[in-house]
C-alpha positions as a Markdown table, in Angstrom:
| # | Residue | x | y | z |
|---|---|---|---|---|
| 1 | Unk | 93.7 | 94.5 | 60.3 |
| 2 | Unk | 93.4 | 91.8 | 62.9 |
| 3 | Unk | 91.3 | 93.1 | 66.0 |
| 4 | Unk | 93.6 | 94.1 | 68.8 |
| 5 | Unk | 91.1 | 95.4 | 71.6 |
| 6 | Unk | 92.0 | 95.5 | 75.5 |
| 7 | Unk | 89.6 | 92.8 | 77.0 |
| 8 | Unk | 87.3 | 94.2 | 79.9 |
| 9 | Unk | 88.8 | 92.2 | 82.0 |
| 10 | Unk | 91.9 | 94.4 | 82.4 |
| 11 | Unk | 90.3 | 97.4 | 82.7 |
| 12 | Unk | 88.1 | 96.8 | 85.2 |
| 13 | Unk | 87.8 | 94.7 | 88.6 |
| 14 | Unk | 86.5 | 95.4 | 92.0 |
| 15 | Unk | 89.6 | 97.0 | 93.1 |
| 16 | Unk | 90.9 | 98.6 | 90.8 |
| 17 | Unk | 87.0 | 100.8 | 91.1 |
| 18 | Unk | 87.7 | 100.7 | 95.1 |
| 19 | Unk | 90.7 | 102.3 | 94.6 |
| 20 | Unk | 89.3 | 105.4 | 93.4 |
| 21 | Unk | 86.2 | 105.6 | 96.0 |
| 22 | Unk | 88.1 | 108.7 | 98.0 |
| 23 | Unk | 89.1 | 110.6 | 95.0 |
| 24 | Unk | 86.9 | 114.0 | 93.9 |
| 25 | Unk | 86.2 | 115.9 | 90.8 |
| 26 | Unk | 85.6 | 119.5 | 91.8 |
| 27 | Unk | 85.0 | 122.4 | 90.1 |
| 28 | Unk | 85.2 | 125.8 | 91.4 |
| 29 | Unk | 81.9 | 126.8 | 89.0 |
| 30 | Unk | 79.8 | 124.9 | 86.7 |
| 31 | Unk | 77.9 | 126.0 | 83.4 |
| 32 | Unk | 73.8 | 126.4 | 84.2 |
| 33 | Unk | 71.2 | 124.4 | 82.9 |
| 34 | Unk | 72.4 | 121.3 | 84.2 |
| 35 | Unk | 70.9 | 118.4 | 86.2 |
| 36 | Unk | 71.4 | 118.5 | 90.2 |
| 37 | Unk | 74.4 | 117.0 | 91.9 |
| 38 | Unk | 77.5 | 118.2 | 93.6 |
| 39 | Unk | 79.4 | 121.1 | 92.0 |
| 40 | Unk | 78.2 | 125.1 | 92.6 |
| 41 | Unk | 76.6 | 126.4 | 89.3 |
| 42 | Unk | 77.2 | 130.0 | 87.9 |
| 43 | Unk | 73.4 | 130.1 | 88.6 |
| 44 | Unk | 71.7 | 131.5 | 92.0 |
| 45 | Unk | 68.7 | 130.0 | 92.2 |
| 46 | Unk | 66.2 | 128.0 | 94.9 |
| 47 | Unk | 69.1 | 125.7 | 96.4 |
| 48 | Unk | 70.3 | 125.3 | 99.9 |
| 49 | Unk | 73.3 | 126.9 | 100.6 |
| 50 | Unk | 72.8 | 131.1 | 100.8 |
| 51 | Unk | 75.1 | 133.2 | 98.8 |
| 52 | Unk | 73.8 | 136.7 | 98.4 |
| 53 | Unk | 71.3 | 139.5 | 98.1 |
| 54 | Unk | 69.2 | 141.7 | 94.9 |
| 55 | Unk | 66.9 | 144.2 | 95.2 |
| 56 | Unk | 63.5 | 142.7 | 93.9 |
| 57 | Unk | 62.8 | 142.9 | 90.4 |
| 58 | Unk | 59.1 | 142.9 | 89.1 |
| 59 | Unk | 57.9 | 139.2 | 88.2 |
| 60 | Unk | 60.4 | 137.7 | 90.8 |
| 61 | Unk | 58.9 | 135.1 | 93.3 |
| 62 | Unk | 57.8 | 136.3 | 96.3 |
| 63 | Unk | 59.0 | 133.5 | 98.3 |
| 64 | Unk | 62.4 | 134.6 | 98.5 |
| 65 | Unk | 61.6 | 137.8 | 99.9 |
| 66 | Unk | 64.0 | 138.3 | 103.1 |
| 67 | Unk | 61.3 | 139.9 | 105.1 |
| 68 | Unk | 63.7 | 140.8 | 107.9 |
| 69 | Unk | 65.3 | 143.1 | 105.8 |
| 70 | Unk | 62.4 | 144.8 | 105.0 |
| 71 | Unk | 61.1 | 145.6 | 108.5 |
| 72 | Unk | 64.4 | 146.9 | 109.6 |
| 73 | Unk | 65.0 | 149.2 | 106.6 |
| 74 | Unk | 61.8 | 149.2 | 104.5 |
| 75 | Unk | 63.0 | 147.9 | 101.7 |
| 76 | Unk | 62.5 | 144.7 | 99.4 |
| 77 | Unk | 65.4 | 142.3 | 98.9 |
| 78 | Unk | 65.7 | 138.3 | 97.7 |
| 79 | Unk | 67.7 | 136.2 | 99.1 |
| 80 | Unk | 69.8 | 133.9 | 96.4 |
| 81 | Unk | 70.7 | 130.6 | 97.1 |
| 82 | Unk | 73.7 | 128.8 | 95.2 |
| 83 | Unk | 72.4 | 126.1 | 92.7 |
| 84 | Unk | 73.9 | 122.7 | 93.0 |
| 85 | Unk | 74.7 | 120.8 | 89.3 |
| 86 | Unk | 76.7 | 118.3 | 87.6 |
| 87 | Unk | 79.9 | 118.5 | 85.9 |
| 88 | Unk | 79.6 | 117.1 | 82.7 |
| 89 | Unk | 82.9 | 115.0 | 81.7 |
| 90 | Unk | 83.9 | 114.1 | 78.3 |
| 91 | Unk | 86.5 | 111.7 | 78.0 |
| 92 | Unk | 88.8 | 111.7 | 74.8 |
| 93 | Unk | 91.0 | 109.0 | 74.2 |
| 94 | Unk | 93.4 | 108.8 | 71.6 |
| 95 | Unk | 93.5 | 105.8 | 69.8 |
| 96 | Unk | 95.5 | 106.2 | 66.9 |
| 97 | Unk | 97.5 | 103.2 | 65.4 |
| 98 | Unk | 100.7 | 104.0 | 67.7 |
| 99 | Unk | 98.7 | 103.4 | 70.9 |
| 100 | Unk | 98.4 | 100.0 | 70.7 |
| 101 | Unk | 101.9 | 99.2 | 69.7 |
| 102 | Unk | 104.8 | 98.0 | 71.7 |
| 103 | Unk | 104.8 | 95.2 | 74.9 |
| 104 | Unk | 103.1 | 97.3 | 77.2 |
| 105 | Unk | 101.0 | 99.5 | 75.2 |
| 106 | Unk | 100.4 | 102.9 | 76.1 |
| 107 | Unk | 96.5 | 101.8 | 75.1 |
| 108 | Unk | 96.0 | 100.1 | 78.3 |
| 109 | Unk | 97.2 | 102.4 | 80.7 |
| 110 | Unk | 95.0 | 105.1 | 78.5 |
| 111 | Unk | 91.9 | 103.0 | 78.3 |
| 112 | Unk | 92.3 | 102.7 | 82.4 |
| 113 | Unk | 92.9 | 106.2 | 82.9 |
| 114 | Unk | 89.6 | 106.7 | 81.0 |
| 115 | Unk | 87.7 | 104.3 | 83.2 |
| 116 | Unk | 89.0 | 105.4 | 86.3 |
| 117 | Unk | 88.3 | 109.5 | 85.7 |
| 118 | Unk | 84.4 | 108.1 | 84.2 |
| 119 | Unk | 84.3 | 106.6 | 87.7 |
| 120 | Unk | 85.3 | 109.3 | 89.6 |
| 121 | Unk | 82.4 | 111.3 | 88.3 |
| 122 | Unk | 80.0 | 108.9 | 87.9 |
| 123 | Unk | 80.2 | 108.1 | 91.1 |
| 124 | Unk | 79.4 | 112.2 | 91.7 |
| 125 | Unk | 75.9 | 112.0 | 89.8 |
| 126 | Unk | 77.8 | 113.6 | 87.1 |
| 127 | Unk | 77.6 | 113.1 | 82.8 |
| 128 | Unk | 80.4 | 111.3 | 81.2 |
| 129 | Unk | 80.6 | 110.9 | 77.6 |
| 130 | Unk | 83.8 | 109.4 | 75.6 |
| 131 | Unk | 84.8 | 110.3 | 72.1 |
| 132 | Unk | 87.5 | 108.5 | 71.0 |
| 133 | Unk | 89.8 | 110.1 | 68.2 |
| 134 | Unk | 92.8 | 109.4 | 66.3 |
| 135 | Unk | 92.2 | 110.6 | 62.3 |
| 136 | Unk | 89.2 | 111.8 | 63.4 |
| 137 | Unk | 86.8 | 111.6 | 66.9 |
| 138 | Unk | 83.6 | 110.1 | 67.1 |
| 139 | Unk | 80.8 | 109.5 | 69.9 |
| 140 | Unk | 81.4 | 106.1 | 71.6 |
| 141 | Unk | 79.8 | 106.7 | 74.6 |
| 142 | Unk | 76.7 | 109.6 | 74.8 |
| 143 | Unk | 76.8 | 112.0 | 78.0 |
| 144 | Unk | 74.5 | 110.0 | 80.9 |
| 145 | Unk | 74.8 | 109.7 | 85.1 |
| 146 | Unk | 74.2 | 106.9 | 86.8 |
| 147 | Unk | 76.8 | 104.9 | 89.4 |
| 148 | Unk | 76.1 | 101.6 | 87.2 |
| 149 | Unk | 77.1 | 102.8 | 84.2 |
| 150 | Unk | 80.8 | 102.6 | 85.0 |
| 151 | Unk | 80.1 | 98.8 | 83.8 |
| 152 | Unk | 78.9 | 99.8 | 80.1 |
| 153 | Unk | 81.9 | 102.2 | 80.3 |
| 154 | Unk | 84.3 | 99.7 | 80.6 |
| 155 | Unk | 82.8 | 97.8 | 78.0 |
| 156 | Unk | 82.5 | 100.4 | 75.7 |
| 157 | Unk | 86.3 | 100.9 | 76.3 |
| 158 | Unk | 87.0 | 97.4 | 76.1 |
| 159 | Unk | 85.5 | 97.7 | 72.1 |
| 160 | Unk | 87.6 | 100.3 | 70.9 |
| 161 | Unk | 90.3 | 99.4 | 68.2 |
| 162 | Unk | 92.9 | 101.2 | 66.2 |
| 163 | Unk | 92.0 | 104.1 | 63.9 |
| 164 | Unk | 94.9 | 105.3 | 62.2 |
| 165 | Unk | 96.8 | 108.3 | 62.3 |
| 166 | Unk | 96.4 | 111.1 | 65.3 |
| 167 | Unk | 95.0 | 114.1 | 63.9 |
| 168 | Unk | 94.3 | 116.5 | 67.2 |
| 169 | Unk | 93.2 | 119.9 | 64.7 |
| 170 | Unk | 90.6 | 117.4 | 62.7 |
| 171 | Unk | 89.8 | 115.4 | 66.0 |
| 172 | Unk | 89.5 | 118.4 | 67.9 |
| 173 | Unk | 87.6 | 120.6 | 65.5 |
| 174 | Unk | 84.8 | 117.8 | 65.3 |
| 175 | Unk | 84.2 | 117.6 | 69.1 |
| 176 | Unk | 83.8 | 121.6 | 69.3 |
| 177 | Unk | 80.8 | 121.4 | 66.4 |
| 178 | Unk | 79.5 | 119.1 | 69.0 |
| 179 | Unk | 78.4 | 122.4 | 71.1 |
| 180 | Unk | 78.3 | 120.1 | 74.3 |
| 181 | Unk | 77.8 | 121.6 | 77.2 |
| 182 | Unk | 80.8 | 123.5 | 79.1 |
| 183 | Unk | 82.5 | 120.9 | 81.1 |
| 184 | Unk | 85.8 | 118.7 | 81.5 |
| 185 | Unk | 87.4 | 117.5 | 78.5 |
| 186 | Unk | 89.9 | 114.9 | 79.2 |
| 187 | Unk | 92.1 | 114.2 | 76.7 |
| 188 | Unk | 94.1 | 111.2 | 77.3 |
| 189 | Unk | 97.5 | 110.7 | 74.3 |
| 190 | Unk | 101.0 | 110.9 | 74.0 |
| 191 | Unk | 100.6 | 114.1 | 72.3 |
| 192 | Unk | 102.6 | 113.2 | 68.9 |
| 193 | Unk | 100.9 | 114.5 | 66.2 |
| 194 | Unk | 102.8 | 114.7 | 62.7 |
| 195 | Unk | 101.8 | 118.5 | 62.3 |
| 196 | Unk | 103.6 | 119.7 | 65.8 |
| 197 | Unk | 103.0 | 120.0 | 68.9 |
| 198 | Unk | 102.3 | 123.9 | 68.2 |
| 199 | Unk | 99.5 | 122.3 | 66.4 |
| 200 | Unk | 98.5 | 120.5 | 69.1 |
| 201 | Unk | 98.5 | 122.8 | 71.6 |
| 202 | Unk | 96.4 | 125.4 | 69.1 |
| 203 | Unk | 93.6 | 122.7 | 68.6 |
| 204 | Unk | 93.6 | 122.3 | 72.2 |
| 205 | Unk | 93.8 | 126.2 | 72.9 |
| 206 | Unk | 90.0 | 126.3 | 71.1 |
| 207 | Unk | 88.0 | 124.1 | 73.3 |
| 208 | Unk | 86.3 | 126.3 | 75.9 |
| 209 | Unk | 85.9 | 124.1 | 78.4 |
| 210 | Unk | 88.0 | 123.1 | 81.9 |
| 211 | Unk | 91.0 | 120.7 | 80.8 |
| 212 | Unk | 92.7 | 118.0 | 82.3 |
| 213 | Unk | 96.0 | 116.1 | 80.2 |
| 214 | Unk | 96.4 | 113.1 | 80.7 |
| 215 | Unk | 100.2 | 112.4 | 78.5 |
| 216 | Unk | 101.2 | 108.7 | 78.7 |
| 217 | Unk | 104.9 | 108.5 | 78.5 |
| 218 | Unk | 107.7 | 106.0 | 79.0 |
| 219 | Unk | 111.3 | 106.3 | 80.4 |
| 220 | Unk | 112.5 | 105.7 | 76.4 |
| 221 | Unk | 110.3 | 108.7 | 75.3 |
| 222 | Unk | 113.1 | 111.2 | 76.6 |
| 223 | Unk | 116.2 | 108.3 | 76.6 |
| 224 | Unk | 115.4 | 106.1 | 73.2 |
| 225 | Unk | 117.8 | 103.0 | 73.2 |
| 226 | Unk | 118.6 | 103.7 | 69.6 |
| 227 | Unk | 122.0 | 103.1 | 68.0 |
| 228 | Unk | 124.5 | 102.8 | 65.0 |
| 229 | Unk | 122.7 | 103.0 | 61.5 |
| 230 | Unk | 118.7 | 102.3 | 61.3 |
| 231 | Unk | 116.0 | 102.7 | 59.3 |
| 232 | Unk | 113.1 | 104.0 | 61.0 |
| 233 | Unk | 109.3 | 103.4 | 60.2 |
| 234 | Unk | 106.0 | 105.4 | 61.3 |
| 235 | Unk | 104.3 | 102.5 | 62.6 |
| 236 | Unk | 101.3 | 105.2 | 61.7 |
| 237 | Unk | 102.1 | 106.3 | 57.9 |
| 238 | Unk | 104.4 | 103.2 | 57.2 |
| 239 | Unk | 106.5 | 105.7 | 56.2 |
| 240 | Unk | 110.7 | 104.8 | 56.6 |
| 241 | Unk | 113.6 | 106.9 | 57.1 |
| 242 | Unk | 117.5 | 105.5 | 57.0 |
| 243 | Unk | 119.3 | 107.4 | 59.8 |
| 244 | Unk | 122.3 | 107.1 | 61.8 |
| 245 | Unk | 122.0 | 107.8 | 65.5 |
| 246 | Unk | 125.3 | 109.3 | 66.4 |
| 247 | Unk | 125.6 | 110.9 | 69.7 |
| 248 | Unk | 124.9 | 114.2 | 68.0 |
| 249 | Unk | 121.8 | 113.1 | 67.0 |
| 250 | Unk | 121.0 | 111.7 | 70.0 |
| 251 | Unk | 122.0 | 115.2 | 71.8 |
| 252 | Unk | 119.5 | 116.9 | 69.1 |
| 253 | Unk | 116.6 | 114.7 | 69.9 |
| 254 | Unk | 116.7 | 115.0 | 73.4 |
| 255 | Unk | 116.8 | 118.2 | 72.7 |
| 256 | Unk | 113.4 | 118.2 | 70.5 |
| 257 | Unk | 111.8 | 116.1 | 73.8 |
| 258 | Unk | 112.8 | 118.9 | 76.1 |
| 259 | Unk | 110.7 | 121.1 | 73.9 |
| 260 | Unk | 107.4 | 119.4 | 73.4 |
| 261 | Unk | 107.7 | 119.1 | 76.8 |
| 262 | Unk | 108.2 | 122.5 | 77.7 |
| 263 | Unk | 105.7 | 123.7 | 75.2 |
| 264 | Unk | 103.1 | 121.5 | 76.8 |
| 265 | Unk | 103.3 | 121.8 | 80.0 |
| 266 | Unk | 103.4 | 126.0 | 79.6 |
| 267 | Unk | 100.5 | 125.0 | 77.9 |
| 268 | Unk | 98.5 | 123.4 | 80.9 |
| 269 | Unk | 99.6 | 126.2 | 83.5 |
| 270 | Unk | 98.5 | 128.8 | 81.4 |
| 271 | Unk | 94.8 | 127.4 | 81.2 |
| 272 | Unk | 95.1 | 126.2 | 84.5 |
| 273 | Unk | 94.9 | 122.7 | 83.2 |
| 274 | Unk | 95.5 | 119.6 | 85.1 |
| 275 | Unk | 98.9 | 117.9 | 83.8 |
| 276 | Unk | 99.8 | 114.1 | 84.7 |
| 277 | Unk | 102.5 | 112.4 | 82.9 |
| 278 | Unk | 101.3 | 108.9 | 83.2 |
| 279 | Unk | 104.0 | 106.5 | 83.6 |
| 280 | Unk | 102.2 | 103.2 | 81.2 |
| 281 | Unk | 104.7 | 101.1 | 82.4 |
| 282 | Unk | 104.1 | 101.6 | 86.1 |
| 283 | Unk | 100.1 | 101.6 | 88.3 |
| 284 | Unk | 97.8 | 103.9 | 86.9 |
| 285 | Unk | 95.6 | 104.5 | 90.1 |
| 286 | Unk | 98.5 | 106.0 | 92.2 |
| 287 | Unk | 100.2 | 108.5 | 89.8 |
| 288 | Unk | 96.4 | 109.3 | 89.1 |
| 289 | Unk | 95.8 | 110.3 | 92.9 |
| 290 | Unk | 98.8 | 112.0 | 93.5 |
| 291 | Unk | 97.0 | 114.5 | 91.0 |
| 292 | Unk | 94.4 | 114.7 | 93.4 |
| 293 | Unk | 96.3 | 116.4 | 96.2 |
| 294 | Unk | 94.2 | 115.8 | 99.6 |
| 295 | Unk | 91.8 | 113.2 | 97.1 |
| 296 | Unk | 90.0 | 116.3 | 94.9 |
| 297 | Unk | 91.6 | 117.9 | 91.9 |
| 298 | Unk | 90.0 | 121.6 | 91.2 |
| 299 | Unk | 89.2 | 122.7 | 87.8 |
């Protein structure tokens, strides 16, 4: 297969990173044990901002005894402070053999949503990893901070190539024996999957971590110009199929859209995922920041 990846160049230039300067990654808690930055941490600890009181415990450091409290009422309390830590982000592409097909392929779009969510939180201190997937996932890019890594990112991106079918219970499955640390998985596909989307939305159910969808779509998803007799391929299985598109079978397909839609999007508000429906034939940076209402999006 001839090598068909999407040149750094179009994923990343000046403005396009400029762009997404105002726009925040926050979570309401993070998992402990991670490094210092800019999210609140399920810990209380030695940080800045003051969040509550415990009575003392033996073995517990004296320095945060709240010696007010004990003159007025004799007895022996700490004062807890709210750690401050990073969110990590893992990024999940899909790169399976459909992605990259078609005149504006929903690859590029994908591969600059990826970017542009790695530079919103590198640009928090935060860890970003990216595990591409399609038959399969692998690690592309390991977890690290640092503002100046949104260049490797993009040329890590800028490497990827097809990989087959889409697989979400295999590709999925792999990433959880990962045992990363609780974070935001961002999982960036159309969502077609030959088992389902039942299937999909099971693999999805078992990651326990925050999630935010990313679905790339176009206008002929829901409306497909498609008439009189055809054969259809799976430009994934090179598998064909001779079928008539009458209007009844139009009606019935449309039909079947409604309901991976529906069975998606359920999906998402029930785990109080974030849900955008990229448009790849339209901007990516604006639909992107209308899903971060006031410039932050909560997870």
């Amino acid at each position: 297969m001839a090598t068909r990846r999407i040149p750094a160049q179009e994923l990343f230039d000046p403005a396009f990173l400029d762009s997404l300067a105002s726009l925040r990654l926050v979570a309401g808690r993070v998992a402990p044990r991670g490094r210092h930055a800019e999210h609140r941490s399920k810990d209380l600890g030695g940080g800045l901002e003051f969040r509550d009181y415990r009575p003392y415990a033996a073995g517990d450091d004296l320095r945060s005894i709240d010696w007010n409290i004990y003159r007025r009422l004799g007895r022996i309390f700490l004062r807890l402070f709210e750690e401050m830590e990073d969110l990590p982000l893992y990024v999940l592409p899909d790169v399976s053999e459909s992605a990259w097909l078609e005149e504006s392929p929903r690859i590029r779009a994908g591969l600059r949503c990826a970017l542009a969510v790695s530079a919103i939180s590198l640009n928090q201190h935060d860890r970003v990893g990216v595990f591409p997937f399609a038959e399969d996932l692998r690690v592309a890019v390991r977890p690290r901070a640092g503002k100046r890594r949104v260049f490797q990112m993009a040329d890590e991106l800028a490497k990827l190539e097809p990989a087959g079918r889409t697989d979400f219970q295999a590709s999925l499955r792999t990433f959880g024996h990962l045992r990363m640390r609780s974070g935001v998985v961002a999982v960036i596909s159309d969502f077609f999957d030959p088992a389902g989307i039942d299937a999909v939305v099971d693999a999805l159910r078992r990651l326990r971590h925050k999630l935010l969808l990313v679905q790339l779509v176009r206008p002929s998803d829901a409306e497909p110009a498609v008439q009189g007799d055809v054969r259809l391929v799976d430009c994934e299985t090179g598998v064909g199929e001779d079928v008539s598109v009458t209007p009844a079978v139009v009606s019935a397909y449309r039909q079947a859209y409604a309901t991976f839609q529906d069975t998606l999007g359920r999906f998402a508000q029930s785990r109080g995922a974030g849900l955008l429906r990229l448009d790849v034939e339209q901007p990516v940076v604006p639909q992107l920041a209308a899903l971060f209402e006031g410039g932050r999006l909560s997870v």
